[in-house]
mmCIF file as gemmi writes it, N, C-alpha and C atoms, coordinates in Angstrom:
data_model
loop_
_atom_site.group_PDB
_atom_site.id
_atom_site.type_symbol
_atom_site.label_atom_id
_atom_site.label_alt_id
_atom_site.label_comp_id
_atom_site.label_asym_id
_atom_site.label_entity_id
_atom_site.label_seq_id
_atom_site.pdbx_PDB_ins_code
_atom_site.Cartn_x
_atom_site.Cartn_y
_atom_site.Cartn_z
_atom_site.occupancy
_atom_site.B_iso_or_equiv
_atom_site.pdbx_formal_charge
_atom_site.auth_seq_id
_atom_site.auth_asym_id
_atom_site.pdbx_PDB_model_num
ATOM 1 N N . UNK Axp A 1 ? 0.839 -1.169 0 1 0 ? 1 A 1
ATOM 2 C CA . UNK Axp A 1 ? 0 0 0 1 0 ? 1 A 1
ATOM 3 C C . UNK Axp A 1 ? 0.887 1.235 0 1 0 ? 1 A 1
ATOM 4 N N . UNK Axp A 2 ? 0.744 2.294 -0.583 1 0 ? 2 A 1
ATOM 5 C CA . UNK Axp A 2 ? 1.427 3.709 -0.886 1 0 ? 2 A 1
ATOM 6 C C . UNK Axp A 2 ? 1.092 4.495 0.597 1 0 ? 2 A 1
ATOM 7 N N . UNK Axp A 3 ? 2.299 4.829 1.325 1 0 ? 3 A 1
ATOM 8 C CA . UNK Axp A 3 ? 2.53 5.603 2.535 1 0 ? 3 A 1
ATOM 9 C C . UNK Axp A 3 ? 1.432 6.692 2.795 1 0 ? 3 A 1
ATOM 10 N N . UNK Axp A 4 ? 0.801 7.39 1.575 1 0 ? 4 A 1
ATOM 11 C CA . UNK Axp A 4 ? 0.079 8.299 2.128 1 0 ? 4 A 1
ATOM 12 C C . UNK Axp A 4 ? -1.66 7.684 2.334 1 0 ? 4 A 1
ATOM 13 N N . UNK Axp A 5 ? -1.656 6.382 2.894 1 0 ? 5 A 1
ATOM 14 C CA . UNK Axp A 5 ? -2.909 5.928 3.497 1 0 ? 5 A 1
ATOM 15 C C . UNK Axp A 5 ? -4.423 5.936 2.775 1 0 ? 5 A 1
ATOM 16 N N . UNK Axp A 6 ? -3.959 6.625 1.529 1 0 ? 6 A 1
ATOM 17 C CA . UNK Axp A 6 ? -5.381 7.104 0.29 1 0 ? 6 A 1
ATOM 18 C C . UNK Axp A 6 ? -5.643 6.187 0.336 1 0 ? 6 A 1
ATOM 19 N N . UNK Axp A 7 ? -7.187 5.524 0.339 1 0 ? 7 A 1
ATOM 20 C CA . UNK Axp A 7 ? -7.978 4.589 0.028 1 0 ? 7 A 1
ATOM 21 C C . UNK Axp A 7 ? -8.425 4.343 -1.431 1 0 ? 7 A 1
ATOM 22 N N . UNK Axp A 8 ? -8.004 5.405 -2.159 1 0 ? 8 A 1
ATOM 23 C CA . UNK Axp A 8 ? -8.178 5.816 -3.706 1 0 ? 8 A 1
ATOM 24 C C . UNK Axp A 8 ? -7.07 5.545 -4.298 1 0 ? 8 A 1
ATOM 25 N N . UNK Axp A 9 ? -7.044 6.212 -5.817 1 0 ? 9 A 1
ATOM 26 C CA . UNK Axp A 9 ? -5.906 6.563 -6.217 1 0 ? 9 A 1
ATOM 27 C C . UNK Axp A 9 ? -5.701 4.925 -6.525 1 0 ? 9 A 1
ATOM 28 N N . UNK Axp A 10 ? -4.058 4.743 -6.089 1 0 ? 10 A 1
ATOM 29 C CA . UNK Axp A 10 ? -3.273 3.859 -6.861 1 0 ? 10 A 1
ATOM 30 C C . UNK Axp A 10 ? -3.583 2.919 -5.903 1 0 ? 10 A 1
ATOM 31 N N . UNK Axp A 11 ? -3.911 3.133 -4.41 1 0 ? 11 A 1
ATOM 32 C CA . UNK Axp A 11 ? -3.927 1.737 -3.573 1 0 ? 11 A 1
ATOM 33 C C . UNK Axp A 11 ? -5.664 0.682 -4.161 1 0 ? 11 A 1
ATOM 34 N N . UNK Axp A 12 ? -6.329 1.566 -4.729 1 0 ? 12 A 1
ATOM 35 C CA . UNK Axp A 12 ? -7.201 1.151 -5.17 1 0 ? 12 A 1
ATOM 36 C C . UNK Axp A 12 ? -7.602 0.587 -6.527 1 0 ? 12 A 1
ATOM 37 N N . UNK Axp A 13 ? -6.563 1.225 -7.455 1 0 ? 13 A 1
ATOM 38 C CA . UNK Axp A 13 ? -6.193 0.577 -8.993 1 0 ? 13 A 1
ATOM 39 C C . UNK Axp A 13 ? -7.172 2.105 -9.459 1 0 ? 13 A 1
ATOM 40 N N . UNK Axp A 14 ? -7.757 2.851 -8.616 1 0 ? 14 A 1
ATOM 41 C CA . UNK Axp A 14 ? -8.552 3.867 -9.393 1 0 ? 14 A 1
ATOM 42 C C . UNK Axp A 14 ? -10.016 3.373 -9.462 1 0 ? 14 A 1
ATOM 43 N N . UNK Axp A 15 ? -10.244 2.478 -8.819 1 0 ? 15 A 1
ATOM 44 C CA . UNK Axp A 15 ? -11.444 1.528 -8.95 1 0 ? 15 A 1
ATOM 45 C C . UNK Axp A 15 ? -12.361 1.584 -7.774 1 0 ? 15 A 1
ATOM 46 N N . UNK Axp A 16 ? -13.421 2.614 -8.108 1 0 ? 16 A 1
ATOM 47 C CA . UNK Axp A 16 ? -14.247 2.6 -6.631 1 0 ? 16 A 1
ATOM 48 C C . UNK Axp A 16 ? -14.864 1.496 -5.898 1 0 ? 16 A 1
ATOM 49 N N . UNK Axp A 17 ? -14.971 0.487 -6.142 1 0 ? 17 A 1
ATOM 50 C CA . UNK Axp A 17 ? -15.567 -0.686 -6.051 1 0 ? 17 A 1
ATOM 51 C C . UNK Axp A 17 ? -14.585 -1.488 -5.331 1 0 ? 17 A 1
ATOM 52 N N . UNK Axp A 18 ? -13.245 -1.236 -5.422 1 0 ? 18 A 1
ATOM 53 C CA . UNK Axp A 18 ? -12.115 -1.661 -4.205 1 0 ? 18 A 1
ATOM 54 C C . UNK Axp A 18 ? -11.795 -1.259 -3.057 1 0 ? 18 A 1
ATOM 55 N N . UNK Axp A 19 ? -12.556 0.335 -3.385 1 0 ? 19 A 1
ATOM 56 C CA . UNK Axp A 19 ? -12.043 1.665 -2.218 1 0 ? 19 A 1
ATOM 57 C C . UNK Axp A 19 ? -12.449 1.463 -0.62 1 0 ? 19 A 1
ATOM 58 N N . UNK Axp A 20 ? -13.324 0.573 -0.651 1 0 ? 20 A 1
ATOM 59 C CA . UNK Axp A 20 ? -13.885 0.099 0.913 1 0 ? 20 A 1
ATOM 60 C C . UNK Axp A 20 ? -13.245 -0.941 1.587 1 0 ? 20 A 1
ATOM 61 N N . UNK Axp A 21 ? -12.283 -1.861 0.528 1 0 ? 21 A 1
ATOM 62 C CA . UNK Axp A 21 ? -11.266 -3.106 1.066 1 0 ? 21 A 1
ATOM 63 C C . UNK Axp A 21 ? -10.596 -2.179 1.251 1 0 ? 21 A 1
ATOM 64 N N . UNK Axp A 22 ? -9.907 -1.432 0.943 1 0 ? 22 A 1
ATOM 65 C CA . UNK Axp A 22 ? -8.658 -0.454 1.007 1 0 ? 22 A 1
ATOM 66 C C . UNK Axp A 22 ? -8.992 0.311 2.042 1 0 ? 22 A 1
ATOM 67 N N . UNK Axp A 23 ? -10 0.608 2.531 1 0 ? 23 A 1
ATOM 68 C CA . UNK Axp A 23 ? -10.021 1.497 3.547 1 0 ? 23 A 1
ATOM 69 C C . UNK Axp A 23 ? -10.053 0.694 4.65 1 0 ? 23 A 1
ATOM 70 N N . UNK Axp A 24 ? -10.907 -0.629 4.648 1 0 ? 24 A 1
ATOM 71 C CA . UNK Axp A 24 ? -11.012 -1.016 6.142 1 0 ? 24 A 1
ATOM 72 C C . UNK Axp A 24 ? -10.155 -1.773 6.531 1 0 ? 24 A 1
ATOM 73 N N . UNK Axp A 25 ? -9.414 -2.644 5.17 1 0 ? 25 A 1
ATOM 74 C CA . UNK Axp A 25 ? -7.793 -2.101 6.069 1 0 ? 25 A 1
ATOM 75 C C . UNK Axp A 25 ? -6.846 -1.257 6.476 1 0 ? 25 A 1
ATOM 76 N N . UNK Axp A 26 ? -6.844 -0.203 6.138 1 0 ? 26 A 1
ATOM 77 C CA . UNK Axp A 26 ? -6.102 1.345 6.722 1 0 ? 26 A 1
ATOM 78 C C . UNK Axp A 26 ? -7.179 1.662 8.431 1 0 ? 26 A 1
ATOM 79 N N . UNK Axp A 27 ? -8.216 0.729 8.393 1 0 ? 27 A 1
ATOM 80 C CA . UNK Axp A 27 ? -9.143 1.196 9.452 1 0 ? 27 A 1
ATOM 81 C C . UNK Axp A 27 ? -8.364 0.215 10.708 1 0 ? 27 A 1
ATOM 82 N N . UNK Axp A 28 ? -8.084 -0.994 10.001 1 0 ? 28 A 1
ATOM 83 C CA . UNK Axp A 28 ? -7.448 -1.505 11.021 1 0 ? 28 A 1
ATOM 84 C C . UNK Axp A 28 ? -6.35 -2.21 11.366 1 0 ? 28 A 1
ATOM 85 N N . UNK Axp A 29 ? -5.082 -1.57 10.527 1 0 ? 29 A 1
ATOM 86 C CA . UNK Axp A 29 ? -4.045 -1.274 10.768 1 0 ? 29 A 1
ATOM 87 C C . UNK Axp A 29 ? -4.372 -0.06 11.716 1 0 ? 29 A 1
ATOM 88 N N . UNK Axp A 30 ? -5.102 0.856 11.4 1 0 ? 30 A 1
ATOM 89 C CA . UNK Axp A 30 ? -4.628 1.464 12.978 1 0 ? 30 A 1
ATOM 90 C C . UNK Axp A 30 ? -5.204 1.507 14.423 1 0 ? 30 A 1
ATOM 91 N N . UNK Axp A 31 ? -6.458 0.358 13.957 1 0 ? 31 A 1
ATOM 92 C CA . UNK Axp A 31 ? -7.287 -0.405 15.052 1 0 ? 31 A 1
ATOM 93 C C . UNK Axp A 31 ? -6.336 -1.085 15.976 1 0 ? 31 A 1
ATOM 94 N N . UNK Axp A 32 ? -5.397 -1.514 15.288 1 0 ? 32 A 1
ATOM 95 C CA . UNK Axp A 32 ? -4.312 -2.883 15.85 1 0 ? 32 A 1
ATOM 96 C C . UNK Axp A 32 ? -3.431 -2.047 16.38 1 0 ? 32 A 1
ATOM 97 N N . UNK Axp A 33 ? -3.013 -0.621 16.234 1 0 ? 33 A 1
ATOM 98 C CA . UNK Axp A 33 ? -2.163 0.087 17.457 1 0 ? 33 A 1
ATOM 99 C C . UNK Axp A 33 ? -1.167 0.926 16.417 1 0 ? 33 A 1
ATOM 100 N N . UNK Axp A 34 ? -1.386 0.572 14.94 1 0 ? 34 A 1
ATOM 101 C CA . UNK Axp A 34 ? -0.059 1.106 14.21 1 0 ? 34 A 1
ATOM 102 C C . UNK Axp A 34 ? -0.396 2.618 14.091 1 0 ? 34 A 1
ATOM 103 N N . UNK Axp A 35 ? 0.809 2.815 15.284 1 0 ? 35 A 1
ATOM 104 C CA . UNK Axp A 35 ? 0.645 4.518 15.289 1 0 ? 35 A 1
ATOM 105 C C . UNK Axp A 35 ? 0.944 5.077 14.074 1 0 ? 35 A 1
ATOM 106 N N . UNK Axp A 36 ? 1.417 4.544 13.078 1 0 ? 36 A 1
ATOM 107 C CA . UNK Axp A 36 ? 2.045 4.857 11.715 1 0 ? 36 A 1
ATOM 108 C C . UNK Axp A 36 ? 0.936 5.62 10.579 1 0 ? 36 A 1
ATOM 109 N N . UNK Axp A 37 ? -0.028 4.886 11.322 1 0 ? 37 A 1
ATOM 110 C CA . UNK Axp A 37 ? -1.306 5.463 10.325 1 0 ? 37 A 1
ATOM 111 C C . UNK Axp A 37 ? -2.023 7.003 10.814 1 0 ? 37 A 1
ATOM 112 N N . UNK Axp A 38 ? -1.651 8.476 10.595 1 0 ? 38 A 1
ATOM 113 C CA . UNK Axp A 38 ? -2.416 9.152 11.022 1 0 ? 38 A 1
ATOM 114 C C . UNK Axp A 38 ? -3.599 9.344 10.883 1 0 ? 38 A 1
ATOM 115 N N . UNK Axp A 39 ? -3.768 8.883 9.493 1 0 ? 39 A 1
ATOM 116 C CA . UNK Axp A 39 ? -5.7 9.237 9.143 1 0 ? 39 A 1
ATOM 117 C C . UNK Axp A 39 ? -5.766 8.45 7.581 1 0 ? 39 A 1
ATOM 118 N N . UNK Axp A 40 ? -6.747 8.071 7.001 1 0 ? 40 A 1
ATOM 119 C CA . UNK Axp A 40 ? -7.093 7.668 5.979 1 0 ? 40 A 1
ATOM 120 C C . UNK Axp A 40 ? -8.259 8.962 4.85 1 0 ? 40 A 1
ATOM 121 N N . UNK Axp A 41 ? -7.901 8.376 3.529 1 0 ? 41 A 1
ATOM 122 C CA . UNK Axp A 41 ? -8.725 9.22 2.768 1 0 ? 41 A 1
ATOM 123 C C . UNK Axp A 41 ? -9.75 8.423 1.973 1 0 ? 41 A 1
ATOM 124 N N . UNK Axp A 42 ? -10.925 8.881 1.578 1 0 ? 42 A 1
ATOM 125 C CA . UNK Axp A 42 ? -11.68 8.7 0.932 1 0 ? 42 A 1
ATOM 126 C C . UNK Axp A 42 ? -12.163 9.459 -0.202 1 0 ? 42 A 1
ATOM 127 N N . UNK Axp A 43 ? -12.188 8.839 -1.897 1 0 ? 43 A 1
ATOM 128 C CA . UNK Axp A 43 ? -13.204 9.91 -2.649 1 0 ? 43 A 1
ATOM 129 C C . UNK Axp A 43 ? -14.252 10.112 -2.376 1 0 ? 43 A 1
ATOM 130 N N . UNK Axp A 44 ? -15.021 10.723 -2.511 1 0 ? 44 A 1
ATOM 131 C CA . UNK Axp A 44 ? -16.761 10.583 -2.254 1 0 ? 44 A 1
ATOM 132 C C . UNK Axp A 44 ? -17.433 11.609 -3.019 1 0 ? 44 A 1
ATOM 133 N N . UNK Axp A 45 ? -18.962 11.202 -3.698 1 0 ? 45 A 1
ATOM 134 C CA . UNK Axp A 45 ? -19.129 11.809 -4.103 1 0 ? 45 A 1
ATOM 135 C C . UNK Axp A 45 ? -20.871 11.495 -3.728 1 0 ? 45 A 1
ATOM 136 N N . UNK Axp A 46 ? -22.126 12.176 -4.172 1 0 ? 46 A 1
ATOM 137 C CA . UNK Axp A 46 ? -23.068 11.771 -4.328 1 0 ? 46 A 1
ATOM 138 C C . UNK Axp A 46 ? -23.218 10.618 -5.248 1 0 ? 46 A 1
ATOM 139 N N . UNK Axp A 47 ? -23.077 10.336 -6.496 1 0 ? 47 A 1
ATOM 140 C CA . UNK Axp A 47 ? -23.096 9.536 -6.989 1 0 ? 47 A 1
ATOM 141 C C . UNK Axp A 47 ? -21.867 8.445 -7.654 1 0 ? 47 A 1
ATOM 142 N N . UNK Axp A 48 ? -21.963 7.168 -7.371 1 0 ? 48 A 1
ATOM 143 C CA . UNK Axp A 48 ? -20.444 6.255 -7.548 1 0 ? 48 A 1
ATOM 144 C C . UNK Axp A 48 ? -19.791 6.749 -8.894 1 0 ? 48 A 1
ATOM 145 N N . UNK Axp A 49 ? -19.24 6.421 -9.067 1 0 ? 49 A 1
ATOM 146 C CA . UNK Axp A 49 ? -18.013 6.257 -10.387 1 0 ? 49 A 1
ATOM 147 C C . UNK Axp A 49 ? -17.331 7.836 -10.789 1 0 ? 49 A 1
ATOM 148 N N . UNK Axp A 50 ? -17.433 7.628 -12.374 1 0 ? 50 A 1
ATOM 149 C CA . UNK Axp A 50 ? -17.482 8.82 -12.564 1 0 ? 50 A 1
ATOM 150 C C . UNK Axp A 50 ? -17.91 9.348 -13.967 1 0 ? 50 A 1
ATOM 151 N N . UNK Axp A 51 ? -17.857 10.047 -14.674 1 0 ? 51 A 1
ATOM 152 C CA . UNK Axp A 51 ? -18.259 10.542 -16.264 1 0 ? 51 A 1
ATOM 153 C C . UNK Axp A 51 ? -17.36 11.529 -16.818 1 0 ? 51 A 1
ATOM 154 N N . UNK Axp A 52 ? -17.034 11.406 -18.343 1 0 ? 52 A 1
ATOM 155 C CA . UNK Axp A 52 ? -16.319 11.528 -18.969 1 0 ? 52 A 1
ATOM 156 C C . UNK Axp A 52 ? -16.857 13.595 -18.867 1 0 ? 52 A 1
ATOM 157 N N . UNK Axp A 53 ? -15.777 14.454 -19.053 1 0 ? 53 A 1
ATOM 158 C CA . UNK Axp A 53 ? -15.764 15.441 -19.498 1 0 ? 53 A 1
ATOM 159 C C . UNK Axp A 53 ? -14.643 16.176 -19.976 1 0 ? 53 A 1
ATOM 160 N N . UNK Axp A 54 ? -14.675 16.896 -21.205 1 0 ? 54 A 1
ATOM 161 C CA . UNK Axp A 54 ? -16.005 17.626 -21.282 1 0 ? 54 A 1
ATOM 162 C C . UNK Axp A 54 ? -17.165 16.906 -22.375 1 0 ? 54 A 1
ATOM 163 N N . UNK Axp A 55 ? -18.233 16.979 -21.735 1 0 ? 55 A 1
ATOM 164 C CA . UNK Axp A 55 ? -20.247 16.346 -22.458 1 0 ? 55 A 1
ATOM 165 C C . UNK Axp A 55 ? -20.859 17.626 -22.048 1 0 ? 55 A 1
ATOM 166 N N . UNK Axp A 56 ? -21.601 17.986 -23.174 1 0 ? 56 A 1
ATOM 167 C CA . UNK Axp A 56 ? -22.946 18.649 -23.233 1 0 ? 56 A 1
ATOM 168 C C . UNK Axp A 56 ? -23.214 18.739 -21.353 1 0 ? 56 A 1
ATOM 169 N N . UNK Axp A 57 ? -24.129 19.331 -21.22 1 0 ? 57 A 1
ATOM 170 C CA . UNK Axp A 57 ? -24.499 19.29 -19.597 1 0 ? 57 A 1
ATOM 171 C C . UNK Axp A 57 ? -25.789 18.494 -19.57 1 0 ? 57 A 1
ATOM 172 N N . UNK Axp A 58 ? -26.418 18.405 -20.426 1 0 ? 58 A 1
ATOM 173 C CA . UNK Axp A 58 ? -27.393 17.768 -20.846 1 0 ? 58 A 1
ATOM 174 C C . UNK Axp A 58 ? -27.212 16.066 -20.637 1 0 ? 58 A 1
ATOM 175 N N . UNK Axp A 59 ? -25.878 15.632 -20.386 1 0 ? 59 A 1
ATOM 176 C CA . UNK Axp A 59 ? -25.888 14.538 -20.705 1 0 ? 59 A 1
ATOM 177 C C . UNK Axp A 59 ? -24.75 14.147 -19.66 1 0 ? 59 A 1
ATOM 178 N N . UNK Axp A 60 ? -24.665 15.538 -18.206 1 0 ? 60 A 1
ATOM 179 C CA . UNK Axp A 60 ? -23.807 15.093 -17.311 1 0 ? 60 A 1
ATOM 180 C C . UNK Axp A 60 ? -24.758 14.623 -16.34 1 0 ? 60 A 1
ATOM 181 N N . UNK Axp A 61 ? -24.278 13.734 -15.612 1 0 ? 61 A 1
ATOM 182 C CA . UNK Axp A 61 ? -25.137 13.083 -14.023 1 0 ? 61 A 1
ATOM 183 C C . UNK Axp A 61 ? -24.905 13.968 -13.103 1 0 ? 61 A 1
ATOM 184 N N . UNK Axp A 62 ? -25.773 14.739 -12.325 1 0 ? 62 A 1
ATOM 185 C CA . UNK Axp A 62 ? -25.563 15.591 -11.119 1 0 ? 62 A 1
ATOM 186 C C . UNK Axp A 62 ? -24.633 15.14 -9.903 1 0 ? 62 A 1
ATOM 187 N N . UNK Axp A 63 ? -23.703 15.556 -9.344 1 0 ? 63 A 1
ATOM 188 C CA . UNK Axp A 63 ? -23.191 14.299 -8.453 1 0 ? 63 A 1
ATOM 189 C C . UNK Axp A 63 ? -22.563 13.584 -8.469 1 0 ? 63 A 1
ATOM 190 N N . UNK Axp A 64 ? -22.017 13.378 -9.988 1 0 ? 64 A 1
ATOM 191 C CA . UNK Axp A 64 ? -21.008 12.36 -9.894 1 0 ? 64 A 1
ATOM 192 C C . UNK Axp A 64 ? -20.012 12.952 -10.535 1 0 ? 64 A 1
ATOM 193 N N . UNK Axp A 65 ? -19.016 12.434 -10.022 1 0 ? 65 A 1
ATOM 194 C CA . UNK Axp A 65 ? -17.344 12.863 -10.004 1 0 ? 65 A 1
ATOM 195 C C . UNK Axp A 65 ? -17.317 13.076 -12.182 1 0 ? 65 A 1
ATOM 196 N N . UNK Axp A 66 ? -16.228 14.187 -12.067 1 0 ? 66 A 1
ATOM 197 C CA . UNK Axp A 66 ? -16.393 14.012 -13.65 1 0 ? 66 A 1
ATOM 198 C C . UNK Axp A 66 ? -14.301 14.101 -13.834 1 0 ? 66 A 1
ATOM 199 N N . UNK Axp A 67 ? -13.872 13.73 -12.717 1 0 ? 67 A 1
ATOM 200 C CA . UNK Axp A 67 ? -12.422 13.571 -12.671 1 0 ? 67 A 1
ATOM 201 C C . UNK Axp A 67 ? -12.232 12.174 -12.214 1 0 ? 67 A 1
ATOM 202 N N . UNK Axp A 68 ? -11.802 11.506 -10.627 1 0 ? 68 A 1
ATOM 203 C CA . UNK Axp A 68 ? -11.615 10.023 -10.469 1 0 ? 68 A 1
ATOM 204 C C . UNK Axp A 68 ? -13.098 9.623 -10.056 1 0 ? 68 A 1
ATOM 205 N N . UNK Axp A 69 ? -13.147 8.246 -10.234 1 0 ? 69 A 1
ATOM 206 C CA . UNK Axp A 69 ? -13.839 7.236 -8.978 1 0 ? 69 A 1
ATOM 207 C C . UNK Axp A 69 ? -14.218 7.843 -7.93 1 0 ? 69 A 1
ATOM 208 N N . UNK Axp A 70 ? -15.339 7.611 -7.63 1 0 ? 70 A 1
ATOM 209 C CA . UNK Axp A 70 ? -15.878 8.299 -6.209 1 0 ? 70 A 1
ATOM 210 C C . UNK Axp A 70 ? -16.677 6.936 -5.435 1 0 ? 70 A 1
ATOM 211 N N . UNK Axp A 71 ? -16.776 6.859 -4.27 1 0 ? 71 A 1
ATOM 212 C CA . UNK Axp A 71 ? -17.97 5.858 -3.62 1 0 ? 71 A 1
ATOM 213 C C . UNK Axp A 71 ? -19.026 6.949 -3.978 1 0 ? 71 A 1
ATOM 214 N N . UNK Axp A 72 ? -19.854 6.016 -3.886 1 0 ? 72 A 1
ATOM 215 C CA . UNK Axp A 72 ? -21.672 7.096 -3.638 1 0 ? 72 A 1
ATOM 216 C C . UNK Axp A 72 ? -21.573 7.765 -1.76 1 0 ? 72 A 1
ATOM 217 N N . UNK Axp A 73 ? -22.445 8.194 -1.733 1 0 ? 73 A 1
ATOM 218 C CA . UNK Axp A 73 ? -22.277 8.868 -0.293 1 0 ? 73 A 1
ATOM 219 C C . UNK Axp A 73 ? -23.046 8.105 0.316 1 0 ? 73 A 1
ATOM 220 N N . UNK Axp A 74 ? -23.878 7.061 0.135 1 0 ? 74 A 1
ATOM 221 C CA . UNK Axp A 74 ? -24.171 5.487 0.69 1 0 ? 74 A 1
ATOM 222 C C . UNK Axp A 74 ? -23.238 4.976 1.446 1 0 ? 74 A 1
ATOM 223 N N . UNK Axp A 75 ? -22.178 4.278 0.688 1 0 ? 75 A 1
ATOM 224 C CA . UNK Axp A 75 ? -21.436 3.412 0.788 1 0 ? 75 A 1
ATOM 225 C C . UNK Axp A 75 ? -20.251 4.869 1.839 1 0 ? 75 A 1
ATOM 226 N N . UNK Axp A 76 ? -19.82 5.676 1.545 1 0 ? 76 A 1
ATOM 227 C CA . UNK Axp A 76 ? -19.061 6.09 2.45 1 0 ? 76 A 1
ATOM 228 C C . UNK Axp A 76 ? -19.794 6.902 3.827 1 0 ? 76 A 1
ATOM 229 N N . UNK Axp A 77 ? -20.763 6.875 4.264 1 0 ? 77 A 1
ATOM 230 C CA . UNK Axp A 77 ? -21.392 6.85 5.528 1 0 ? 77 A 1
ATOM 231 C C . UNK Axp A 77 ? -20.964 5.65 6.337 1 0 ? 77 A 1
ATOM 232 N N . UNK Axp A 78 ? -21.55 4.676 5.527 1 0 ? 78 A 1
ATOM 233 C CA . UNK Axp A 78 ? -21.314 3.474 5.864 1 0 ? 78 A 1
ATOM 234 C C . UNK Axp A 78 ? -20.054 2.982 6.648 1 0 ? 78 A 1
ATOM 235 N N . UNK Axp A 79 ? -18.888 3.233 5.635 1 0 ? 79 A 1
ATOM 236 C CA . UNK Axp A 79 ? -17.848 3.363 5.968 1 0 ? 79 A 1
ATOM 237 C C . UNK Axp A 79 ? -17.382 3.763 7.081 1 0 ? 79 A 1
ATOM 238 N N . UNK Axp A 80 ? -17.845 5.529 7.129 1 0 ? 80 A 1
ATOM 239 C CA . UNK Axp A 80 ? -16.957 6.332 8.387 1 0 ? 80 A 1
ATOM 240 C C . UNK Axp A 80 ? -17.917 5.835 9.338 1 0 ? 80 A 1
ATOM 241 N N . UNK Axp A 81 ? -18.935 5.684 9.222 1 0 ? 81 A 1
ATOM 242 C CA . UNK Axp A 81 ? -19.26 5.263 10.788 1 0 ? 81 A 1
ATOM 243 C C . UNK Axp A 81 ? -18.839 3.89 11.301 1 0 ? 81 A 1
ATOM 244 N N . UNK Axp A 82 ? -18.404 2.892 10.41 1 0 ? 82 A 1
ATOM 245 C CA . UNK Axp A 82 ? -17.665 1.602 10.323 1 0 ? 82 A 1
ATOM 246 C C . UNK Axp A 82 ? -16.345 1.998 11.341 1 0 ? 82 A 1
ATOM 247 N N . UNK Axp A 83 ? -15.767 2.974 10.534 1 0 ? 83 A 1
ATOM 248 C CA . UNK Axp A 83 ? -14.695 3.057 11.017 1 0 ? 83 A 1
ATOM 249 C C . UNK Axp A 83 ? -14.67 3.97 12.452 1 0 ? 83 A 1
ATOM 250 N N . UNK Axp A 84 ? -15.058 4.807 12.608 1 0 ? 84 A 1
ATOM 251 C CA . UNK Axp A 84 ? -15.428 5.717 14.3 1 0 ? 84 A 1
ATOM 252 C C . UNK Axp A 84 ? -16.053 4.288 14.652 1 0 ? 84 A 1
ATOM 253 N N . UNK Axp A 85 ? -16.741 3.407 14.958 1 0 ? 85 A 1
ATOM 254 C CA . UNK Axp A 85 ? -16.559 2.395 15.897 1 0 ? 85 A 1
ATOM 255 C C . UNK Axp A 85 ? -15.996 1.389 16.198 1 0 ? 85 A 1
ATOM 256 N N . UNK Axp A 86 ? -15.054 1 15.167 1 0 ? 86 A 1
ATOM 257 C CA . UNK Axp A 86 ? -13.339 0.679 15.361 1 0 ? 86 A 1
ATOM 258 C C . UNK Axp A 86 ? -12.721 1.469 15.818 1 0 ? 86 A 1
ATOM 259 N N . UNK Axp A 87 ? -12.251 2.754 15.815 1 0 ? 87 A 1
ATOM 260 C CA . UNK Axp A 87 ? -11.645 3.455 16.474 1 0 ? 87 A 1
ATOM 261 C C . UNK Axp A 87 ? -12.174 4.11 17.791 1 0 ? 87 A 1
């Protein structure tokens, strides 16, 4: 895993659909005491993935990332409150 703890990005392949294995182990590596971990990151967005731009606006999704992978804001609630009761 890449030192700066991103749950995204490269520890994830860029693939939102991995981003929650990737996090809840960064959740508990520092569950287990590794002071090494200061904090973890998450993308998030209202809606998962993402869409190509630049498109017409007509034909963008409100909410969803139009740069990387995002979780939906479902799945990362989920998450942080996963993780505040591990920690």
């Amino acid at each position: 895993m890449d030192p700066d703890l991103d749950g995204s990005h490269t520890n994830c392949g860029k693939d939102q659909t991995r981003m929650p294995t990737v996090f809840e182990e960064i959740i508990r590596q520092r569950s287990s005491g590794n002071a090494h971990v200061p904090g973890a990151m998450l993308e998030s967005h209202l809606v998962a993935g993402s869409q190509s731009f630049p498109s017409p606006k007509s034909e963008l999704t409100w909410g969803q990332s139009i740069t990387d992978q995002c979780l939906d804001w479902e799945t990362t609630a989920h998450l942080v409150r996963k993780a505040a009761e591990a920690l």
